[in-house]
PDB file of N, CA, C, O and CB in Angstrom:
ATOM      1  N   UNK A   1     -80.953 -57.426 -44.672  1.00  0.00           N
ATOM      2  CA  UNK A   1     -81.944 -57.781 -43.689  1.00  0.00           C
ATOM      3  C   UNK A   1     -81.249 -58.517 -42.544  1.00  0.00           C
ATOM      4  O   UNK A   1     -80.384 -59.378 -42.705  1.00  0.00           O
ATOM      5  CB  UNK A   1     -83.068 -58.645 -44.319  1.00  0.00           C
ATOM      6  N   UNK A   2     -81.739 -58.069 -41.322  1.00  0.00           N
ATOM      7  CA  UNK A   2     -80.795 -58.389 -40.116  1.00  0.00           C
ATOM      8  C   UNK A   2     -81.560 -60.246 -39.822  1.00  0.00           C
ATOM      9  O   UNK A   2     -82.710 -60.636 -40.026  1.00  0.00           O
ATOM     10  CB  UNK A   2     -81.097 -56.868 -38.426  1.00  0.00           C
ATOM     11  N   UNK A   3     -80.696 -60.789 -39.445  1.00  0.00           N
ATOM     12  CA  UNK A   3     -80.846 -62.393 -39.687  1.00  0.00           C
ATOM     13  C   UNK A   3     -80.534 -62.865 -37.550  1.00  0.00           C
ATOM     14  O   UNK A   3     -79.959 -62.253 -36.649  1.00  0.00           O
ATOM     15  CB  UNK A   3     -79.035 -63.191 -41.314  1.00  0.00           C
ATOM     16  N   UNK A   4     -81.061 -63.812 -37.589  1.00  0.00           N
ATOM     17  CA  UNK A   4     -80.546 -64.294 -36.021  1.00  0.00           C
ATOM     18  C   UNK A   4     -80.333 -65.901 -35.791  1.00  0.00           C
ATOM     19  O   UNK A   4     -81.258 -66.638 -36.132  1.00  0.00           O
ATOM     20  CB  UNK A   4     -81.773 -63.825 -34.833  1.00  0.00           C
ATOM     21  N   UNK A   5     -79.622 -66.245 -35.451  1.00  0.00           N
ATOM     22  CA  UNK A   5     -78.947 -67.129 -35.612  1.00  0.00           C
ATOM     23  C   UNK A   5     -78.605 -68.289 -34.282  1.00  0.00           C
ATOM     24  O   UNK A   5     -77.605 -68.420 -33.577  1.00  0.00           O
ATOM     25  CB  UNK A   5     -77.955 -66.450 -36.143  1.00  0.00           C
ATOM     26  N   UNK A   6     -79.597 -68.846 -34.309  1.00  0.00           N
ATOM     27  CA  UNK A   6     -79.677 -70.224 -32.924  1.00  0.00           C
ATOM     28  C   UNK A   6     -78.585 -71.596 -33.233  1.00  0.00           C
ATOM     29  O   UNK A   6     -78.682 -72.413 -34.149  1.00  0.00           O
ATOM     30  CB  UNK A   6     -81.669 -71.131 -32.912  1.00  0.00           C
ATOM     31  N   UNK A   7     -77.694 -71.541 -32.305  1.00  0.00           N
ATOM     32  CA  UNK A   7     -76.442 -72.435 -32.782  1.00  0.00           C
ATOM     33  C   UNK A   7     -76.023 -73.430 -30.950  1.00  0.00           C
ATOM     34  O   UNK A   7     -76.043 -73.051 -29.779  1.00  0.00           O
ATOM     35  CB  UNK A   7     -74.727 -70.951 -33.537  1.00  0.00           C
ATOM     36  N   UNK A   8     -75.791 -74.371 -31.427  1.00  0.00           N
ATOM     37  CA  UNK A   8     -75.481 -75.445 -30.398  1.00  0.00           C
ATOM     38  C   UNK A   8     -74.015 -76.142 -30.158  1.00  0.00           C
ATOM     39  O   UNK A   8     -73.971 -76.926 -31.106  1.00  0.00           O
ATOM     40  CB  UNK A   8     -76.364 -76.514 -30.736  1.00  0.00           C
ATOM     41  N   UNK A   9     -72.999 -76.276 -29.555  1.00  0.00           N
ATOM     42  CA  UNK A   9     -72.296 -76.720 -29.740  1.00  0.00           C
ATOM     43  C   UNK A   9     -72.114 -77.394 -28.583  1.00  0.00           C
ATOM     44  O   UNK A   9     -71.579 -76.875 -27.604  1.00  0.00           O
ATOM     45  CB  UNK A   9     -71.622 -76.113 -30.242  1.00  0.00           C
ATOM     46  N   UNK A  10     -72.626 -78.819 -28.618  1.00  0.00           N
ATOM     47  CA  UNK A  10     -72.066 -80.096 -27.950  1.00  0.00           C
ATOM     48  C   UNK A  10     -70.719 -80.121 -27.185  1.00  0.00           C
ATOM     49  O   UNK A  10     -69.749 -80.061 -27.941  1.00  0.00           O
ATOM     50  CB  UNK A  10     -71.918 -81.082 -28.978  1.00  0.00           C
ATOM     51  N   UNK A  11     -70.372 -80.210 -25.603  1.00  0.00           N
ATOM     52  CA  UNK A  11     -69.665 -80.784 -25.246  1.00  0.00           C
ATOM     53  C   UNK A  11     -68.796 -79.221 -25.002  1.00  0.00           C
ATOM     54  O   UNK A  11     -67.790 -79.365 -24.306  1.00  0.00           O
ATOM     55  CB  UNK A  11     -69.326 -82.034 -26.111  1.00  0.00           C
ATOM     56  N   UNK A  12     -68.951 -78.363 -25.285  1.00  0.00           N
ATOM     57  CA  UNK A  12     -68.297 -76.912 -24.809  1.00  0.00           C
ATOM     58  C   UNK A  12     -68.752 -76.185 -23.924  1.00  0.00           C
ATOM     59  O   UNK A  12     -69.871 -75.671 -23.956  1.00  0.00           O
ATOM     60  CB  UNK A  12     -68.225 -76.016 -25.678  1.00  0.00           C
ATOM     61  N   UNK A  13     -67.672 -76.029 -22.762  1.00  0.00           N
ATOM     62  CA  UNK A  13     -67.928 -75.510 -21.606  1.00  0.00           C
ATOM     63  C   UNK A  13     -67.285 -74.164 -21.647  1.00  0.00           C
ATOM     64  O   UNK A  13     -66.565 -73.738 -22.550  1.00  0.00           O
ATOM     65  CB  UNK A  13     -67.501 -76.370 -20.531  1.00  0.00           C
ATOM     66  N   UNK A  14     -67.690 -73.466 -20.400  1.00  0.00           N
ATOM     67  CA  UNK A  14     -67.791 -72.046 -20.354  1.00  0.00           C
ATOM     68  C   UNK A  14     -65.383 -71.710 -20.704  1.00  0.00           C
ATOM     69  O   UNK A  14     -64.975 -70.769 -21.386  1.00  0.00           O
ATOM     70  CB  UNK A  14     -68.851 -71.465 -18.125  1.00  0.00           C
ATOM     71  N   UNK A  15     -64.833 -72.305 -20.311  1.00  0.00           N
ATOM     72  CA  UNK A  15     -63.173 -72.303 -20.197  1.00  0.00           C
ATOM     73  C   UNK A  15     -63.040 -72.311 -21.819  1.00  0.00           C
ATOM     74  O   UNK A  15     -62.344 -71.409 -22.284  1.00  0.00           O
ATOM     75  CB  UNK A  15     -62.302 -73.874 -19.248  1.00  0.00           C
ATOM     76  N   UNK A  16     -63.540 -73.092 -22.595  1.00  0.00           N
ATOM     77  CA  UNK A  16     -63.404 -73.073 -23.889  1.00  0.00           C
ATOM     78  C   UNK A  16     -63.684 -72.146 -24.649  1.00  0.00           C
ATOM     79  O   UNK A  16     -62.801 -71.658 -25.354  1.00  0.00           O
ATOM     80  CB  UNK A  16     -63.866 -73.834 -24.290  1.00  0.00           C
ATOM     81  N   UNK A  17     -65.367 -71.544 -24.698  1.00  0.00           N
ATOM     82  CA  UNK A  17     -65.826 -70.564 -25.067  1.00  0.00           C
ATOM     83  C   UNK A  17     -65.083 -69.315 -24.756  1.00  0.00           C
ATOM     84  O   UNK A  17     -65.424 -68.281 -25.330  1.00  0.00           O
ATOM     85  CB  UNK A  17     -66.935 -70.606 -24.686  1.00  0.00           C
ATOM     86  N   UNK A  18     -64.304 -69.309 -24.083  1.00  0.00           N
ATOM     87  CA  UNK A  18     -63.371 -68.141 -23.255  1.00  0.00           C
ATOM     88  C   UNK A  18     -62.382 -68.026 -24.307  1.00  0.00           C
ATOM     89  O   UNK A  18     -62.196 -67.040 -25.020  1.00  0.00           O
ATOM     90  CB  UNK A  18     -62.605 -68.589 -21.607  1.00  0.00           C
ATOM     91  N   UNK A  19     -61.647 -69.344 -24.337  1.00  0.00           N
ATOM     92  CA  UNK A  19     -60.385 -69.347 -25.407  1.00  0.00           C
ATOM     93  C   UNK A  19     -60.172 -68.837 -26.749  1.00  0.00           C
ATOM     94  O   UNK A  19     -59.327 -68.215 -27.393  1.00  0.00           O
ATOM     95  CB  UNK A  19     -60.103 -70.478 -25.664  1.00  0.00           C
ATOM     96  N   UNK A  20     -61.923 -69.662 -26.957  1.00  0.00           N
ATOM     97  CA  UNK A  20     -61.924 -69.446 -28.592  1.00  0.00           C
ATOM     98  C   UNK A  20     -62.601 -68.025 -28.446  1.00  0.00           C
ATOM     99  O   UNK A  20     -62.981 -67.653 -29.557  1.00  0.00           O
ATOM    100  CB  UNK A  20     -62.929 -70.736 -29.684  1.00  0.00           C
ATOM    101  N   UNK A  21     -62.897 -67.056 -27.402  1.00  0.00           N
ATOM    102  CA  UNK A  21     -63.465 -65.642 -27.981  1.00  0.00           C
ATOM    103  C   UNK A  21     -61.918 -65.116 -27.532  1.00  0.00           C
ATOM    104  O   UNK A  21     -61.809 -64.292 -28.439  1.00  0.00           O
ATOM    105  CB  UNK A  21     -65.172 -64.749 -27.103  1.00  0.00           C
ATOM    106  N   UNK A  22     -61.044 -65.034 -27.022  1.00  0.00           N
ATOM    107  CA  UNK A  22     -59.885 -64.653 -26.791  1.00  0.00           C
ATOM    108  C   UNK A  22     -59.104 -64.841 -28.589  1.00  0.00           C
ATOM    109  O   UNK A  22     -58.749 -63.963 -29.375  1.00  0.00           O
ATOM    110  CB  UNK A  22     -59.274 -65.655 -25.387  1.00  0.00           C
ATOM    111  N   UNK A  23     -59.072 -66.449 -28.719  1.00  0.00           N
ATOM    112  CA  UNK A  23     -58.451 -66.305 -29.896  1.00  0.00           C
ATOM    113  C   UNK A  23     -58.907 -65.320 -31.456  1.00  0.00           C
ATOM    114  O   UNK A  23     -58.149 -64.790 -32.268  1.00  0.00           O
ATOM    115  CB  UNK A  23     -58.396 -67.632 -30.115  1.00  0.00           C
ATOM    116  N   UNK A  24     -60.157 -65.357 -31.430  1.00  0.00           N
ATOM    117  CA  UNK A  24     -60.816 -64.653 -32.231  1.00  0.00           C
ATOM    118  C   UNK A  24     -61.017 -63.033 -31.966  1.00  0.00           C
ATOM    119  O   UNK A  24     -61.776 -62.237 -32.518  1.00  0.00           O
ATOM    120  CB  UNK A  24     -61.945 -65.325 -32.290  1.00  0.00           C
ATOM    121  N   UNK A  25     -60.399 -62.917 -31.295  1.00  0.00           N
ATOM    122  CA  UNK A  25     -60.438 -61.250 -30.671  1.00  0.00           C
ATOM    123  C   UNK A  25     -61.367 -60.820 -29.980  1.00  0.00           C
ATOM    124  O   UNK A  25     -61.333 -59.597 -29.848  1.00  0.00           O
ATOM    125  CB  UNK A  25     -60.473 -60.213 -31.583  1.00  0.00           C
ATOM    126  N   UNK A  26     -62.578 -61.570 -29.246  1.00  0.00           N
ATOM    127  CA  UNK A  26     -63.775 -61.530 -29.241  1.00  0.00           C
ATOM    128  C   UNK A  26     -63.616 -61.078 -27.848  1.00  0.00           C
ATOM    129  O   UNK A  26     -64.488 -61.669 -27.210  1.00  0.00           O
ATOM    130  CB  UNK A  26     -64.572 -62.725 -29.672  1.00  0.00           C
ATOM    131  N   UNK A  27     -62.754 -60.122 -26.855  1.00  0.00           N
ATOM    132  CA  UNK A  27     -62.588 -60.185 -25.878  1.00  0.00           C
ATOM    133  C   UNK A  27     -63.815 -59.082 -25.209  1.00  0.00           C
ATOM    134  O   UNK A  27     -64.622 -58.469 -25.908  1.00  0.00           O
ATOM    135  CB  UNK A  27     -61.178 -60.054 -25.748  1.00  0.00           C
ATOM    136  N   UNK A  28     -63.744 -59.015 -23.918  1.00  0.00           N
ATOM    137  CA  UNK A  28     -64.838 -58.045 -23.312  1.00  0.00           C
ATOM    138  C   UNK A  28     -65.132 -56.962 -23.981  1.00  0.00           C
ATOM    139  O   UNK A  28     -66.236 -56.592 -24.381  1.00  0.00           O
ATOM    140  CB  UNK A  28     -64.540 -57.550 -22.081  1.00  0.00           C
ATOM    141  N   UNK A  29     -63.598 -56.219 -24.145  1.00  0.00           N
ATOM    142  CA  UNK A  29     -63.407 -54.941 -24.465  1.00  0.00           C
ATOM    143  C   UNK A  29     -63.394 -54.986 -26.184  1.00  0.00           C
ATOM    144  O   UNK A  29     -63.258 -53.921 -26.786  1.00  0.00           O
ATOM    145  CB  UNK A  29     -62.017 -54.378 -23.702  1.00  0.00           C
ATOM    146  N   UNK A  30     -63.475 -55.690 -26.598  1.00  0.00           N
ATOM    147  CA  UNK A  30     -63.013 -55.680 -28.353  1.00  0.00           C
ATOM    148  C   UNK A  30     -64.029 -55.236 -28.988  1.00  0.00           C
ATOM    149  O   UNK A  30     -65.141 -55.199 -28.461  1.00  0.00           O
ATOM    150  CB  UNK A  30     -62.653 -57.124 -29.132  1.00  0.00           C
ATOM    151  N   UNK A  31     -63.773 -54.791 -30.344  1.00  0.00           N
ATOM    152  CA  UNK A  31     -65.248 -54.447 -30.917  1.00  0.00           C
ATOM    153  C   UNK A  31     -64.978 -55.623 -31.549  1.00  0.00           C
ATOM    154  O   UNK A  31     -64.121 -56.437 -31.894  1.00  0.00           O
ATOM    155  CB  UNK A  31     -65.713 -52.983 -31.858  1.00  0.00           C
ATOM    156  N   UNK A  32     -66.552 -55.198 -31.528  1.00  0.00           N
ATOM    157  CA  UNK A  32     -67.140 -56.362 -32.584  1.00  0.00           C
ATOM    158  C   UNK A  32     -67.104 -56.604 -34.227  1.00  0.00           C
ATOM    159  O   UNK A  32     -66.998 -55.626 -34.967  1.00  0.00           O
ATOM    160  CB  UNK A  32     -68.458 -56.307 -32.403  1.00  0.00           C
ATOM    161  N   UNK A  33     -67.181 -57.717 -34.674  1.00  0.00           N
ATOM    162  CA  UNK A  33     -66.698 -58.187 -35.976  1.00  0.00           C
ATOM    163  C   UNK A  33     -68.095 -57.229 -36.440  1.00  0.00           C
ATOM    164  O   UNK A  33     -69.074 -56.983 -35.736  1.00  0.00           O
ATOM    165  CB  UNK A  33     -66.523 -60.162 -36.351  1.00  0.00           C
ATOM    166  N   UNK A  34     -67.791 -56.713 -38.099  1.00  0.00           N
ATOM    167  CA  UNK A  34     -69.034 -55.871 -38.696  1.00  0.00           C
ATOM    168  C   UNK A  34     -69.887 -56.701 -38.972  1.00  0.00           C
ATOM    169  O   UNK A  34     -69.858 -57.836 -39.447  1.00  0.00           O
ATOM    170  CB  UNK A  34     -68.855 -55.040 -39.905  1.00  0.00           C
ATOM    171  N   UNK A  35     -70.958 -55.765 -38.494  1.00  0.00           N
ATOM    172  CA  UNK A  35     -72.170 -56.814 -38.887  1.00  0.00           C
ATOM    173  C   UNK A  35     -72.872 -57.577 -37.547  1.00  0.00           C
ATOM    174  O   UNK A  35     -73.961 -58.119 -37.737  1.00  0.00           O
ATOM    175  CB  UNK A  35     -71.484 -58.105 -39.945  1.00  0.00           C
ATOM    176  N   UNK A  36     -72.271 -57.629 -36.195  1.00  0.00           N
ATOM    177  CA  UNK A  36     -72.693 -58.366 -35.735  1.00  0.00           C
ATOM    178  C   UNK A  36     -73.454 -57.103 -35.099  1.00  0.00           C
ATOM    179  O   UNK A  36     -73.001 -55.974 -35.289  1.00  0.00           O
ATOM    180  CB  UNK A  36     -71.910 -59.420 -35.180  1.00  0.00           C
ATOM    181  N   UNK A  37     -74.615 -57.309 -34.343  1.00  0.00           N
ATOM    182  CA  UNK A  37     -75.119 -56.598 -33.873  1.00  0.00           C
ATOM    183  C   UNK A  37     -75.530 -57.103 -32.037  1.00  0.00           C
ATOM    184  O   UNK A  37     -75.820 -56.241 -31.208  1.00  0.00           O
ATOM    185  CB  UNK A  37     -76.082 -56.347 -34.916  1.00  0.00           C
ATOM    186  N   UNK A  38     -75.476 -58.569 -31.698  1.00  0.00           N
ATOM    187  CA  UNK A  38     -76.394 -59.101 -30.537  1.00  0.00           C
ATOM    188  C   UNK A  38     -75.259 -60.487 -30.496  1.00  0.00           C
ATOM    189  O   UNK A  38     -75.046 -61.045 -31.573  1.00  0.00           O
ATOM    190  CB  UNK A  38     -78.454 -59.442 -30.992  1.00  0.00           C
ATOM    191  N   UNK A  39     -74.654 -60.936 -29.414  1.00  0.00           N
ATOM    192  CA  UNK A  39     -74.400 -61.988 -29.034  1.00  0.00           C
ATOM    193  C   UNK A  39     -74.828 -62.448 -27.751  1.00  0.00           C
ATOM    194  O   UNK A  39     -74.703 -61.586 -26.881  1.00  0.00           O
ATOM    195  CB  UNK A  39     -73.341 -62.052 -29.181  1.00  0.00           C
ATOM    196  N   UNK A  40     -75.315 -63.591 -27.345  1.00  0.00           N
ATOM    197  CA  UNK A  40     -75.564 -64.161 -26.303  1.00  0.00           C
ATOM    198  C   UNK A  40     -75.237 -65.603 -26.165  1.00  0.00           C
ATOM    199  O   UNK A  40     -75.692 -66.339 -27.040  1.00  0.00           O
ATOM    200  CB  UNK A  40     -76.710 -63.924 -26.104  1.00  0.00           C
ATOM    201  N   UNK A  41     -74.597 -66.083 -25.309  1.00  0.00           N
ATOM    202  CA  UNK A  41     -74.243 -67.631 -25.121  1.00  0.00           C
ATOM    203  C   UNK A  41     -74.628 -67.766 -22.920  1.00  0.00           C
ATOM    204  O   UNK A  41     -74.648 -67.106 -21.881  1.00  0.00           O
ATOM    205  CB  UNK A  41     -71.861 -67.941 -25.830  1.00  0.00           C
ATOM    206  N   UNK A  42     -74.869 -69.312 -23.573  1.00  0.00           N
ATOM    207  CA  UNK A  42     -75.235 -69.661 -21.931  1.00  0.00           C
ATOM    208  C   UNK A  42     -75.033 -71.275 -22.590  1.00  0.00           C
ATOM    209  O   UNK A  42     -75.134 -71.651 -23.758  1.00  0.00           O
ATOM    210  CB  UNK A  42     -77.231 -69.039 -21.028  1.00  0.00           C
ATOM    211  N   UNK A  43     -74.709 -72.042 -21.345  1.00  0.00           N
ATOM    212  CA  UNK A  43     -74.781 -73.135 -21.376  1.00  0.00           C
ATOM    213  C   UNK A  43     -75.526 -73.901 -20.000  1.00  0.00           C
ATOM    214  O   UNK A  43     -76.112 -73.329 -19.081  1.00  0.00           O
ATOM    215  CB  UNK A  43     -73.529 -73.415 -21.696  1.00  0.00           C
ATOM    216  N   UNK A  44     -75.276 -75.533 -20.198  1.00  0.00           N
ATOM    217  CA  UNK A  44     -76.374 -76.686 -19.993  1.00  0.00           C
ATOM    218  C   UNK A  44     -75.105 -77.799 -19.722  1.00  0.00           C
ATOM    219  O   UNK A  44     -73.905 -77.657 -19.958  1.00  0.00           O
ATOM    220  CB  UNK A  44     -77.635 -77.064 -21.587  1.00  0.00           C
ATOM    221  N   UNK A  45     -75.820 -78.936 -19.149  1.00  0.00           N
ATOM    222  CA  UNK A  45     -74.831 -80.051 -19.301  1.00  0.00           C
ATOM    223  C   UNK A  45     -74.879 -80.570 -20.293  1.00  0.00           C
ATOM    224  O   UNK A  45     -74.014 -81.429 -20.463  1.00  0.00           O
ATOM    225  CB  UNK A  45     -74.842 -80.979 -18.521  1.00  0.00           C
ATOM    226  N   UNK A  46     -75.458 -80.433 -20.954  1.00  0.00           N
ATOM    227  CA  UNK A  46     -75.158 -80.934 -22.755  1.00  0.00           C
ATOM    228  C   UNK A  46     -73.917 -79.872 -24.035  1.00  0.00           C
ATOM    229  O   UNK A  46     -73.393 -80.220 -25.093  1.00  0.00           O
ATOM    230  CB  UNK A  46     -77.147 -80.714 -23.633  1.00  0.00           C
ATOM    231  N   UNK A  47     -73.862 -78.529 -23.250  1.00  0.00           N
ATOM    232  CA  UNK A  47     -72.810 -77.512 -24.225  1.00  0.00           C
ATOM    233  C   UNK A  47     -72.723 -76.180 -23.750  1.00  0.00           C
ATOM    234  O   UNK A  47     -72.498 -75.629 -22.672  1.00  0.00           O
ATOM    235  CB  UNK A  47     -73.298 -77.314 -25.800  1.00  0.00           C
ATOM    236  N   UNK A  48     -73.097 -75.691 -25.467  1.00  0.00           N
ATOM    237  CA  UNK A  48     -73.050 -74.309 -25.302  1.00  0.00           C
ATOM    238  C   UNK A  48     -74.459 -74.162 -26.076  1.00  0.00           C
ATOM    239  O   UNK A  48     -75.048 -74.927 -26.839  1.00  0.00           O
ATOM    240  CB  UNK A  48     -71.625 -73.489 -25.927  1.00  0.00           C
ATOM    241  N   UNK A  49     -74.773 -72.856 -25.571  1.00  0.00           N
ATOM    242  CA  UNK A  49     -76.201 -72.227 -27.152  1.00  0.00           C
ATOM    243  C   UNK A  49     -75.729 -70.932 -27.511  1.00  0.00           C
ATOM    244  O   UNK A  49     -75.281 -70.163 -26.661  1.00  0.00           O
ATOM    245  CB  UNK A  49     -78.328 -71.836 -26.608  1.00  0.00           C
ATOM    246  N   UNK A  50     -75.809 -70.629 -28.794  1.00  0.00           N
ATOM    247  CA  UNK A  50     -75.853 -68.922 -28.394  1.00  0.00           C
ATOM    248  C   UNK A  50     -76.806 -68.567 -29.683  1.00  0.00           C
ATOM    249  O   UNK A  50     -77.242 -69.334 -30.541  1.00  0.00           O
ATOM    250  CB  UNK A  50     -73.998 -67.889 -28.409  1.00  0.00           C
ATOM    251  N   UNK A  51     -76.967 -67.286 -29.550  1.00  0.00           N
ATOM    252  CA  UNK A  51     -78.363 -66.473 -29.916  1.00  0.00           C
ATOM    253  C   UNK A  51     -77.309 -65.370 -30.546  1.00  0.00           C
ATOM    254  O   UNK A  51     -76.702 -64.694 -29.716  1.00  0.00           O
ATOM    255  CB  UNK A  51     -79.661 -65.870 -28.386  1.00  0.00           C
ATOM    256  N   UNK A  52     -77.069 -65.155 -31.793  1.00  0.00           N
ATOM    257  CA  UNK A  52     -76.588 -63.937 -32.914  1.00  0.00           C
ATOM    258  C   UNK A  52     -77.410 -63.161 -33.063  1.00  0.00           C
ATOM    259  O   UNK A  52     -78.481 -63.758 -33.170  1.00  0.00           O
ATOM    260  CB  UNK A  52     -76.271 -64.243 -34.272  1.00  0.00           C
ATOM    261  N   UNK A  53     -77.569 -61.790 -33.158  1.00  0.00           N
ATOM    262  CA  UNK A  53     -78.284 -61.382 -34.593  1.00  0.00           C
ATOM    263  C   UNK A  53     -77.341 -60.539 -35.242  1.00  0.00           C
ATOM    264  O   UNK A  53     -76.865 -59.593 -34.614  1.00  0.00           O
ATOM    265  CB  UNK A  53     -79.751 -60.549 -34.482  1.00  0.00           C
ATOM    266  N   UNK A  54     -77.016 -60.759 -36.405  1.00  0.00           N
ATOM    267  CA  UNK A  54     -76.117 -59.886 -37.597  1.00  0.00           C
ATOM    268  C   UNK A  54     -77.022 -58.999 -38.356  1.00  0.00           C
ATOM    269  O   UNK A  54     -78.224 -59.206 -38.189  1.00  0.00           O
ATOM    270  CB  UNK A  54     -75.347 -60.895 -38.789  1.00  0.00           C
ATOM    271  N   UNK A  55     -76.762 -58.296 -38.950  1.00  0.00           N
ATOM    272  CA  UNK A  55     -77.286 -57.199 -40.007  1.00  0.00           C
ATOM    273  C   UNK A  55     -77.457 -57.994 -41.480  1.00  0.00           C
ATOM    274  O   UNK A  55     -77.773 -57.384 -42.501  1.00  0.00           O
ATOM    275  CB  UNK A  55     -76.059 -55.801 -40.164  1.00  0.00           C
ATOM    276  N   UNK A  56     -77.210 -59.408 -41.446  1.00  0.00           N
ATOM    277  CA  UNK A  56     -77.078 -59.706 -42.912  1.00  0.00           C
ATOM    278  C   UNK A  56     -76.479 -61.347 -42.520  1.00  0.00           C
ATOM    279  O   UNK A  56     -75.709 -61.452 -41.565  1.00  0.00           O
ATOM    280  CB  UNK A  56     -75.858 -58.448 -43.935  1.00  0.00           C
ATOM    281  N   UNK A  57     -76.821 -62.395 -43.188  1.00  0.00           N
ATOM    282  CA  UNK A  57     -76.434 -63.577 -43.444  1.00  0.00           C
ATOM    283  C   UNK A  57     -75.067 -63.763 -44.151  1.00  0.00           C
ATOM    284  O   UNK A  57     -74.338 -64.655 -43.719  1.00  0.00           O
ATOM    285  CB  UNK A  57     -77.412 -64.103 -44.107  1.00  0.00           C
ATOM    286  N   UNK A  58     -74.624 -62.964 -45.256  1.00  0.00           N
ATOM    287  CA  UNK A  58     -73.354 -62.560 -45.343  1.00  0.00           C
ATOM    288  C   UNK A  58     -72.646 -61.895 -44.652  1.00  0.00           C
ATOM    289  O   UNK A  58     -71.486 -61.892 -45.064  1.00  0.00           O
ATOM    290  CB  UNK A  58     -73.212 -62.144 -46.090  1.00  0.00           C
ATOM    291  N   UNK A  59     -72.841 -61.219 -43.622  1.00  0.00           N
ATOM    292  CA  UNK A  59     -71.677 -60.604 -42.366  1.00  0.00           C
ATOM    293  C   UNK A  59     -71.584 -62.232 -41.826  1.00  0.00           C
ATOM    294  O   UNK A  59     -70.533 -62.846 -42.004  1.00  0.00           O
ATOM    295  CB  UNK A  59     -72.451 -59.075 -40.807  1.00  0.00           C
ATOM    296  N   UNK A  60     -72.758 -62.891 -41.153  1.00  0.00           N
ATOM    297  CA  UNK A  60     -72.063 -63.676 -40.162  1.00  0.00           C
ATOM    298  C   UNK A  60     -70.676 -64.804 -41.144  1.00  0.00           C
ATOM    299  O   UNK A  60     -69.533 -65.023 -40.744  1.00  0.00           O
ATOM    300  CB  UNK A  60     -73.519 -64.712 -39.245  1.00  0.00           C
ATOM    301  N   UNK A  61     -71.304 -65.306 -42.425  1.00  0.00           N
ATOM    302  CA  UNK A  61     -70.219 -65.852 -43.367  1.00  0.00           C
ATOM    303  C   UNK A  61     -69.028 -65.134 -43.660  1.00  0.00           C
ATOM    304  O   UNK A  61     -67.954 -65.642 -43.984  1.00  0.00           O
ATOM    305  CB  UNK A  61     -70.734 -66.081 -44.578  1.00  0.00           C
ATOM    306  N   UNK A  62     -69.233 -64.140 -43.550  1.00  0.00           N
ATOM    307  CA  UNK A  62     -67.752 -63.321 -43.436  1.00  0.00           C
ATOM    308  C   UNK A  62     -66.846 -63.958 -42.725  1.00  0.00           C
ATOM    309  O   UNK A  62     -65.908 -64.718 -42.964  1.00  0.00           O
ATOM    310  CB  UNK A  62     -67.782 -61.957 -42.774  1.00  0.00           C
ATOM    311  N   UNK A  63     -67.469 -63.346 -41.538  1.00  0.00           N
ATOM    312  CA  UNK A  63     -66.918 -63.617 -39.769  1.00  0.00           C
ATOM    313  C   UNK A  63     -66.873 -64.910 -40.010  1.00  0.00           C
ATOM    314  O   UNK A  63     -65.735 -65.375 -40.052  1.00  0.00           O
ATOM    315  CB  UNK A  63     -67.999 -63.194 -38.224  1.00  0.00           C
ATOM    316  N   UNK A  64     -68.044 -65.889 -40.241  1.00  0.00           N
ATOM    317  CA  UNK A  64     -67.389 -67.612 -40.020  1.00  0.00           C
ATOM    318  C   UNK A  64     -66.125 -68.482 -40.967  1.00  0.00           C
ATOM    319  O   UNK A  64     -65.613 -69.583 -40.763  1.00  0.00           O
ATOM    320  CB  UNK A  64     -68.764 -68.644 -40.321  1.00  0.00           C
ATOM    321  N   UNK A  65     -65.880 -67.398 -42.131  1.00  0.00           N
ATOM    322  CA  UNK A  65     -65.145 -68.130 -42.796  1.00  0.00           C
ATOM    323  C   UNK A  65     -63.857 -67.344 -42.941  1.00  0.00           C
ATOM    324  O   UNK A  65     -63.331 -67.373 -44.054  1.00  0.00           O
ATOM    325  CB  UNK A  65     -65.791 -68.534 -43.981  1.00  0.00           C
ATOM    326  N   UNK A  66     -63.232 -66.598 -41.914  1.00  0.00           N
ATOM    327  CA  UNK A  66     -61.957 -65.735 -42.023  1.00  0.00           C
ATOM    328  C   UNK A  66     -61.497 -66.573 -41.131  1.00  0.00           C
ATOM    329  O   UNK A  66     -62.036 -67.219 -40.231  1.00  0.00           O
ATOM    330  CB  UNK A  66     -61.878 -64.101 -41.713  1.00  0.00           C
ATOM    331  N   UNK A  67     -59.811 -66.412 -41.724  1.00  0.00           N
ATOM    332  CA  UNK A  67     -59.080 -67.051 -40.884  1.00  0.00           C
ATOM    333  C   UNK A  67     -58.351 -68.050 -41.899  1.00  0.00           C
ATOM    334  O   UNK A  67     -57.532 -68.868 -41.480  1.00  0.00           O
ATOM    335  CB  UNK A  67     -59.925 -67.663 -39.704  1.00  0.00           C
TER     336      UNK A  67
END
């Protein structure tokens, strides 16, 4: 069952979010990790937000715990 996923991260600006989707392979052109189906991020003077939806609560734990 496809799951969606509202996440906040304090104090991260758009240069960062860049890095860490660079480091994670997450680039324009890259495919995407399995399972993910929807990413969206925007930020605020308080961070970042972003909006997932995966195919499954175990894809996104996949993806969050590799490495």
């Amino acid at each position: 069952m496809a799951v969606c996923l509202v996440m906040q991260f304090s104090g991260v600006d758009a240069a960062t979010y860049e890095a860490v989707k660079e480091e994670l392979g997450l680039s324009a052109n890259a495919n995407w990790p399995k399972g993910m189906i929807s990413h969206v991020a925007g930020f605020d003077s308080e961070g970042m937000y972003v909006v997932d939806v995966w195919e499954s609560q175990r894809d996104f734990d996949d993806f969050a715990d590799r490495g």
